[in-house]
N, C-alpha and C positions, 0 to 999 in steps of 0.2 A: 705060768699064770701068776700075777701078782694080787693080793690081798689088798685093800685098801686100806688096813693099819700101817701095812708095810711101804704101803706108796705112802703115804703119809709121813711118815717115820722117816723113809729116804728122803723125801724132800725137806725135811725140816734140817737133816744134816745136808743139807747142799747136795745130796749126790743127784748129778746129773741128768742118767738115765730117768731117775724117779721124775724128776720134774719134766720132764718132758710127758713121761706118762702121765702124769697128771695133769699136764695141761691139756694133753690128746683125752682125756677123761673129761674135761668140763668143754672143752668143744663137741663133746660126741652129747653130754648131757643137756647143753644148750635149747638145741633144736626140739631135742625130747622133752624138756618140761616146757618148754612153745606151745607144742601140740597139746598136753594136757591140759595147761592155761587154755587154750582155744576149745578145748573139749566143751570144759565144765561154763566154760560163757555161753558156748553153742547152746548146752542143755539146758541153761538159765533164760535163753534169750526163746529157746523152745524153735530153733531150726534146722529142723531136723533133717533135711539135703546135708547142710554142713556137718552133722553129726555123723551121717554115714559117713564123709569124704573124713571126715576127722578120723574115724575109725578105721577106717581102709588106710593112711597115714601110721595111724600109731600100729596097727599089723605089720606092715610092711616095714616099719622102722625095728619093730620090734624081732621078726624075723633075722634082720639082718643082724641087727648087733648080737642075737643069743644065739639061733639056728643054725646059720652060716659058719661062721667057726667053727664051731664043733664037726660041720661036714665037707670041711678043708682039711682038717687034721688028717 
């Protein structure tokens, strides 16, 4: 597992591998602050159908990316 100073730090010296994580890092973060953005307009806009489906979304996102690895290992 890489740290995100150290992805950082790799990609700032060009090493390769880093940047590619890091770019696999802001495509996996993408979609994920989507959903958040979509959250907090849901809750503003007070529709609350969308709120649950938003929430079933960011579970479901959030499972995969934290839970699932850990039970692949």
């Amino acid at each position: 597992m890489v740290g995100a100073p150290q992805l950082i730090k790799g990609a700032e010296e060009l090493n390769g591998l880093d940047i590619i994580l890091l770019g696999l890092v802001v495509l996996i973060a993408t979609p994920v602050a989507m959903v958040f953005t979509n959250l907090f307009y849901f809750i503003h806009q007070r529709n609350y159908l969308y709120i649950a489906i938003t929430l079933v979304i960011l579970t479901n996102l959030t499972i995969a990316i934290v839970v699932l690895p850990s039970l692949i290992k």
